[in-house]
C-alpha positions in Angstrom: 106.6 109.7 82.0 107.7 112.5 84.3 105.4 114.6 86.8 105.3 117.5 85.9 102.7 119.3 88.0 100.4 117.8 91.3 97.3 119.2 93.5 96.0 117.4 96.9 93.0 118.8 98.4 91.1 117.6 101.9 93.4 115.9 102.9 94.5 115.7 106.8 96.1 119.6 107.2 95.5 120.4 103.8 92.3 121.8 102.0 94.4 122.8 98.8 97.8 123.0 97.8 96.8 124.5 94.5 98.7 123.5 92.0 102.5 123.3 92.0 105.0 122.3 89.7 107.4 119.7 90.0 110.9 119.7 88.7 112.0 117.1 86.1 115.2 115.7 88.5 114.3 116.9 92.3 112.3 119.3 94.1 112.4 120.0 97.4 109.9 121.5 99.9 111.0 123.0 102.8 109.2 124.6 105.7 108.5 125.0 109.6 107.1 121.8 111.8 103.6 121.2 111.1 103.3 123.0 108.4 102.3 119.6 106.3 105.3 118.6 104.1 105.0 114.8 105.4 101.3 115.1 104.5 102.1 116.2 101.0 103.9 113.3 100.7 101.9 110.6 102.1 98.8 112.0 100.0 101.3 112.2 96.6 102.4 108.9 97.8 98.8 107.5 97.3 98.7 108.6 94.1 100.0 104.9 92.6 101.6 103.2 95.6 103.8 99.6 95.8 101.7 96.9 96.8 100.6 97.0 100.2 100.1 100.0 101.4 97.2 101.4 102.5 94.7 104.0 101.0 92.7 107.2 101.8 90.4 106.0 105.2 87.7 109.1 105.4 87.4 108.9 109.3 91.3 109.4 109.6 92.1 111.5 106.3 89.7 113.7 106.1 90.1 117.5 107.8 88.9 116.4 111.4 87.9 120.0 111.5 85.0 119.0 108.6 84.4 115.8 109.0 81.2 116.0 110.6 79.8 118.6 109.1 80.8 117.2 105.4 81.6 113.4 105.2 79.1 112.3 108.8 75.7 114.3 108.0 75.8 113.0 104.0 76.9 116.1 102.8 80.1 114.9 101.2 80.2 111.9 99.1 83.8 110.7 99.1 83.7 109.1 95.7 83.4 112.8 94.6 86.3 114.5 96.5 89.5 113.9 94.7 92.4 114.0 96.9 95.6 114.1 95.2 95.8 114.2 91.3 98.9 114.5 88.9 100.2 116.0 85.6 102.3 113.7 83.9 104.3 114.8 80.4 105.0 111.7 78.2 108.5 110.4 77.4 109.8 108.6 74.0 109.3 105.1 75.2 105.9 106.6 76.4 104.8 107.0 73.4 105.6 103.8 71.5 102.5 102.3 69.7 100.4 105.1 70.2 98.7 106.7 67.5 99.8 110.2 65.8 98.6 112.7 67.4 99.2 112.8 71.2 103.0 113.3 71.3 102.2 116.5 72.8 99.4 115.7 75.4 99.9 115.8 79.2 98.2 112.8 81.2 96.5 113.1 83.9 95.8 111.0 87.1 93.8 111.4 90.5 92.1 109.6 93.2 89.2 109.8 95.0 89.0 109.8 99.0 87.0 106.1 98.5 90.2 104.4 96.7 89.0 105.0 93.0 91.0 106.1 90.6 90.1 108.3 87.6 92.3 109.8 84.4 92.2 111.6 81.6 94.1 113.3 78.6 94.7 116.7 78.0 95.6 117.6 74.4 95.4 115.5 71.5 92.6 114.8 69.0 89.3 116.5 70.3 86.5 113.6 70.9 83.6 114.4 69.3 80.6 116.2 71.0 77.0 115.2 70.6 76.5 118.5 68.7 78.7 117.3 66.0 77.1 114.4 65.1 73.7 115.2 66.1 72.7 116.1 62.5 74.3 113.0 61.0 71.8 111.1 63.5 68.9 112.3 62.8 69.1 112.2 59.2 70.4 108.6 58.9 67.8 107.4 61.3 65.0 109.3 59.3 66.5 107.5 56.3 66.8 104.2 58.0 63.2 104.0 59.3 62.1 104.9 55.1 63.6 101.5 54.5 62.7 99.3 57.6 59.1 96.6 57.8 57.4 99.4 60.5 59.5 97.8 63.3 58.7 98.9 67.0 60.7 101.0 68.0 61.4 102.8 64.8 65.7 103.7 64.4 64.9 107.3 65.6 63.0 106.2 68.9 65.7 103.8 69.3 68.1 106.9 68.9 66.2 109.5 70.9 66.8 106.2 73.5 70.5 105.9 73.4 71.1 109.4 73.3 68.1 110.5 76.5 70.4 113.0 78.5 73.1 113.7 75.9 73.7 117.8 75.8 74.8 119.4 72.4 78.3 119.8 75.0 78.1 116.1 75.9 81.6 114.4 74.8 81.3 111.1 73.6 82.6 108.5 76.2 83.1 104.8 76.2 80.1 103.7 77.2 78.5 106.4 74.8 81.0 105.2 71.8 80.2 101.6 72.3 76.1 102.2 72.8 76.1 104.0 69.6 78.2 101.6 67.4 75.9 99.0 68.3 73.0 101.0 67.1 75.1 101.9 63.7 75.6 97.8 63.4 71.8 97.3 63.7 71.3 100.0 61.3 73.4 99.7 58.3 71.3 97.2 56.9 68.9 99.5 56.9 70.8 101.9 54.4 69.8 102.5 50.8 72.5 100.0 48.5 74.6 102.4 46.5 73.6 105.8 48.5 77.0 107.4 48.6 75.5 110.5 50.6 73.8 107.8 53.5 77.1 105.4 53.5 79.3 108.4 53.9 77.0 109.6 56.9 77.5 106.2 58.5 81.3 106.1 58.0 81.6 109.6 59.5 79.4 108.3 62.9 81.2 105.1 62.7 84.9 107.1 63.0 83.8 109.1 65.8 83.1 106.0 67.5 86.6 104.7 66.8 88.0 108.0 67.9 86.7 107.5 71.4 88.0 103.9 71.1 91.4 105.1 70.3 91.6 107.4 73.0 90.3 104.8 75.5 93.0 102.4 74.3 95.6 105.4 75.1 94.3 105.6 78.3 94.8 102.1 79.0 98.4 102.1 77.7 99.2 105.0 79.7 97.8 103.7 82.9 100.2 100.6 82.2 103.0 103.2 82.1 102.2 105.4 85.6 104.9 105.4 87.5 104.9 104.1 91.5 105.2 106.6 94.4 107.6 104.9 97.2 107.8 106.9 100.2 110.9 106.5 102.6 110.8 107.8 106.3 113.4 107.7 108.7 111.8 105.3 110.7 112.3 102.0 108.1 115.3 100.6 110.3 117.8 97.3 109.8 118.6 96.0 113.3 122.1 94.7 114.2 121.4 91.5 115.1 118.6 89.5 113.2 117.1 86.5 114.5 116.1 84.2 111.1 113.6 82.3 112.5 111.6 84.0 114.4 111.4 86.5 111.5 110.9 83.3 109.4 107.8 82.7 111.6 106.3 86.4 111.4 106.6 86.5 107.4 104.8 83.3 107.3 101.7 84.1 110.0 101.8 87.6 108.5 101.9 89.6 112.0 104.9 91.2 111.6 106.6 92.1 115.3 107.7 95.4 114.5 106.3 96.3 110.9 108.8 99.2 109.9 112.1 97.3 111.4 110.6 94.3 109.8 110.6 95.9 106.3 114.4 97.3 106.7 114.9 93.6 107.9 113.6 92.1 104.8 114.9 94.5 102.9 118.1 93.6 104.0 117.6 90.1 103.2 116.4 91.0 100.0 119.8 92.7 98.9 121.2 89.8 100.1 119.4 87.0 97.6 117.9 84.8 101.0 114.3 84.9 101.9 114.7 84.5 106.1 113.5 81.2 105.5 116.6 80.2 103.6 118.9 81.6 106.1 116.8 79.7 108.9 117.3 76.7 107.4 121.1 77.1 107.0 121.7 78.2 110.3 119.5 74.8 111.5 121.9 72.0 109.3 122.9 69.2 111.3 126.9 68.9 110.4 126.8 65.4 108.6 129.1 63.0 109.5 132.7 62.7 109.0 132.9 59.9 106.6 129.9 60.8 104.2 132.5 63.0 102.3 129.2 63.8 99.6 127.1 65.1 102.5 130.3 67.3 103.8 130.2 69.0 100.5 127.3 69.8 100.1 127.0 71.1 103.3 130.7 72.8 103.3 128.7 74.6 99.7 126.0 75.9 100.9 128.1 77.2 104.1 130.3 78.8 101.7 127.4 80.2 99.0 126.0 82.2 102.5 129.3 83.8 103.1 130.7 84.4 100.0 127.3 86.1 99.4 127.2 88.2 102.2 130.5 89.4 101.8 129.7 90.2 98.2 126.6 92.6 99.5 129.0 93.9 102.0 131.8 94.9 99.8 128.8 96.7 97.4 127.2 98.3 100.7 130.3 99.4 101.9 131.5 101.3 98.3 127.7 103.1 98.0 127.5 104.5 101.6 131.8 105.9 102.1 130.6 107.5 98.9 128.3 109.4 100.7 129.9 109.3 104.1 133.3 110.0 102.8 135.4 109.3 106.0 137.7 111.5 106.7 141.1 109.5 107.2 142.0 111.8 110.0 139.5 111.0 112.7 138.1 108.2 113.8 134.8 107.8 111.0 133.2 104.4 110.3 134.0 103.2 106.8 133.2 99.1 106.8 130.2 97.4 106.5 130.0 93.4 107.1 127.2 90.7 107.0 127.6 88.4 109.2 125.9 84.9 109.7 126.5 83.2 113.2 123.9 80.0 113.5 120.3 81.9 113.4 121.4 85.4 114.0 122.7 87.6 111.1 124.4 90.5 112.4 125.3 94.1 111.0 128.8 95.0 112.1 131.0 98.3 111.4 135.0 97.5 111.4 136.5 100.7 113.2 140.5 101.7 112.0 142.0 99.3 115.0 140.1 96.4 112.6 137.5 96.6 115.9 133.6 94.9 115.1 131.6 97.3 116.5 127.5 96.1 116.3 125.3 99.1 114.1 122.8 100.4 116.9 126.6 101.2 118.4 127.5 103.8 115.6 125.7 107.0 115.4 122.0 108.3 114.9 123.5 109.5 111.7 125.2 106.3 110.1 122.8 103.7 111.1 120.0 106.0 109.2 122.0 106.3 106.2 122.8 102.5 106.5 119.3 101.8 106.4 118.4 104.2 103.8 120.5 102.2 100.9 119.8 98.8 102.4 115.8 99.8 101.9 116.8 101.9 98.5 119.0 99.4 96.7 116.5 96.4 97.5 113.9 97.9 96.5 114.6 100.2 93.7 116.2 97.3 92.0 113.0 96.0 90.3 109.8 96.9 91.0 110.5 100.7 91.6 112.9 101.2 89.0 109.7 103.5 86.7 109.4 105.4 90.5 109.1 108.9 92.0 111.0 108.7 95.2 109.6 110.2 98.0 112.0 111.4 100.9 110.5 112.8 104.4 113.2 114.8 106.2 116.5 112.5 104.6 119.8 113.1 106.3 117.8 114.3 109.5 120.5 112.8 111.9 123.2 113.7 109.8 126.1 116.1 110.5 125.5 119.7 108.7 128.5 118.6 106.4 127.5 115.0 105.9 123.5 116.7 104.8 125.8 118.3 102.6 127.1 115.5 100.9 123.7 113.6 100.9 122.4 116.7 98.7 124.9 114.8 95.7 123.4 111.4 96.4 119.9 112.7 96.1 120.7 114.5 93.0 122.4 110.9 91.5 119.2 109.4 92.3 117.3 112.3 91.1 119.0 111.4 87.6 117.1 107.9 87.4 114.0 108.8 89.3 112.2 112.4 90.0 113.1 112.8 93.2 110.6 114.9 95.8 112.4 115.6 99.8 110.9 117.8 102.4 113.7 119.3 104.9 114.3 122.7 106.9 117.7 122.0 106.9 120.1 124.8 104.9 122.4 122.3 104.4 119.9 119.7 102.1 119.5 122.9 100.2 122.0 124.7 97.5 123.0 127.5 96.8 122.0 127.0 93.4 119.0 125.2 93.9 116.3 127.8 95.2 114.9 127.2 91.5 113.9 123.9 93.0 112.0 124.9 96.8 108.6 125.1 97.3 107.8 126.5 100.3 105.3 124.7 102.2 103.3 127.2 105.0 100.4 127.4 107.1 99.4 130.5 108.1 96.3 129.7 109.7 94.1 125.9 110.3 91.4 127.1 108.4 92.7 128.0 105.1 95.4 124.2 105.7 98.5 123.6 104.4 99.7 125.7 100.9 102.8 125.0 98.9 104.4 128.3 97.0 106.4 127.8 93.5 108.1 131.6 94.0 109.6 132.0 97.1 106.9 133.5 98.3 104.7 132.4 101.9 102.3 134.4 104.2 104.8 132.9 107.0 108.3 134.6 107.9 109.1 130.9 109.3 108.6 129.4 106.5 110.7 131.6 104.2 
């Protein structure tokens, strides 16, 4: 399913976006510092995040300038305050198994400032109300209670029960649907043998019912199908030099030393096929001795699985990210990647043209961001993000203007495979054909928070 449309409201600088379209490949919002774009994202991020990442905390996420007056004197309850909510349009493998009908609905998603989520569909058959089946009620409860021994309740106090609160507007729900089949079940002995008019009535109610099951079943199988929001900053890091076992140790106490290097770390690791403790463990192996030629082997194999592995993931490193950096043979530009194992260290190198091994925090801001950035992307978008909207805050931030340029391509290769949202103010992460695709993102004043603009339009001369 694609996004097609998303809203965030009280949260941090915002108080409402309003509503703004998203485009099916990328969309891009560009404005001034502070105006919120990282917010947007964190918030849209929320939406459905990967495992382990944390939700909405009111004390932290609400508008500080509010908080006391809404969320600390009981004004506010924050299982009422949705935050962030999306519009999703339904794809052909969307749609497989699900009854005629909704091919054309739009599914919708939010959640609240406590953690809970809620959706809903828009289009499709029209549940029932309580007004149009109100009359069917009555009427086969009157006739039920003609044939019943004078039990207590009678069927109609045991409606007027079931439906105390319902208004003639009142949708039929799941819990509604499931209180009133059970009270058609109890019932339809009740009905006259061979009264077409009365068994016709209770086949009628008894659809209705199955209507709202239906549509709770789409729910379900649409929920199953929500994509994941992964959010990438440029603070998710690989550092050159790797030491396995004491990141062994901080994977398996779970204090991480250093939680966003950590991740790049792992990451790395990842792309690699080794958990750190693997690697640990290689680095560790007593050489055995000379004459236990079986031993040797073995040992001289797994020796040889860690290198030829590594240089594997170098080679395929090393092809993604000249096709973005494009070195330009003239100058002096770094073009090869190796993964190196030395004992418990695993280092990140860059070969210069003089065949040089220069260590990665040695190379630019530039290259050792987009280094990161497809070590972090191609682990992770490998399996469990594959159904994801990617979220970028301020990519290519340390490139060159030219190199920003070339990014622009790679985000619109990955844009292909997964809707793609990237805040910048850069002119160069922007085409010239590609204003279609800006939303401006302004604040012109705390009070009314951030606002995102579909049209090129914004309160804020910085902004435009």
């Amino acid at each position: 399913m694609r996004l097609v449309k998303a809203r965030v409201q009280m949260y941090r600088s915002v108080i409402d976006t309003g509503e703004f379209e998203v485009e099916n490949g990328k969309t891009i919002l560009v404005g001034p510092n502070e105006a919120g774009k990282t917010v947007i994202l964190q918030a849209l991020q929320k939406l459905n995040a990967p495992e382990g990442v944390e939700g909405f905390d009111p004390l932290r996420d609400y508008p500080r300038s509010q908080y006391n007056k809404d969320i600390r004197r009981g004004l506010v309850d924050a299982s009422d305050v949705t935050v962030v909510e999306g519009h999703f349009q339904l794809e052909s493998p969307d749609l497989e198994g699900l009854p005629e009908g909704f091919e054309q609905c739009t599914y919708v998603y939010g959640r609240k400032l406590n953690n809970e989520a809620w959706h809903r569909i828009e289009g499709g058959p029209a549940l029932p109300t309580y007004d149009s089946i109100s009359k069917d009620l009555l009427r086969l409860a009157a006739h039920a209670d003609k044939h019943s021994s004078g039990e207590t309740p009678s069927v109609k106090e045991q409606l007027v029960s079931i439906t105390s609160g319902w208004k003639p507007s009142t949708r039929l729900s799941g819990t509604h649907a499931r209180n009133l089949k059970a009270f058609l079940e109890k019932t339809l002995p009740l009905i006259e043998e061979g009264n077409d008019a009365e068994e016709h009535r209770y086949d009628r109610l008894m659809q209705s019912c199955r209507a709202v099951e239906e549509r709770g079943s789409v729910l379900q199988h649409l929920n199953s199908r929500l994509p994941v929001f992964v959010l990438f900053n440029n603070y998710f890091r690989v550092r050159p030099r790797i030491h396995l076992e004491h990141l062994a140790q901080r994977v398996q106490s779970g204090v991480l030393d250093d939680k966003q290097y950590d991740y790049g770390n792992l990451c790395l690791l990842k792309l690699l096929g080794f958990t750190p403790e693997e690697l640990a463990e290689l680095g560790n192996a007593a050489k055995p001795g000379q004459n236990d030629a079986a031993a040797l082997k073995a040992y001289q194999d797994k020796l040889d699985s860690r290198d030829y592995q590594l240089n594997s993931a170098s080679v395929d490193l090393t092809e993604q990210i000249v096709s973005v950096w494009n070195p330009d043979p003239e100058r002096a530009e770094a073009s090869k990647l190796k993964i190196k194992a030395d004992g418990q260290y695993l280092k990140v190198v860059v070969e210069d043209e003089l065949g040089v091994e220069i260590e990665l925090d040695q190379r630019s801001e530039g290259f050792q961001w987009l280094v990161s950035f497809f070590v972090v992307f191609f682990a992770e978008a490998a399996d469990k993000h594959e159904n994801a909207v990617l979220l970028l805050d301020e990519p290519g931030l340390h490139l060159h203007g030219l190199k920003q340029r070339d990014f622009r391509e790679t985000i619109s290769r990955l844009a292909a495979k997964n809707q793609t949202l990237y805040t910048t103010h850069s002119p160069f992460l922007v085409g010239p054909d590609e204003l279609d695709m800006v939303r401006v993102v302004d604040m012109t004043n705390r009070k009314d928070g951030t606002k995102i603009h579909g049209d090129l339009s914004s309160g804020d001369p910085a902004a435009l």
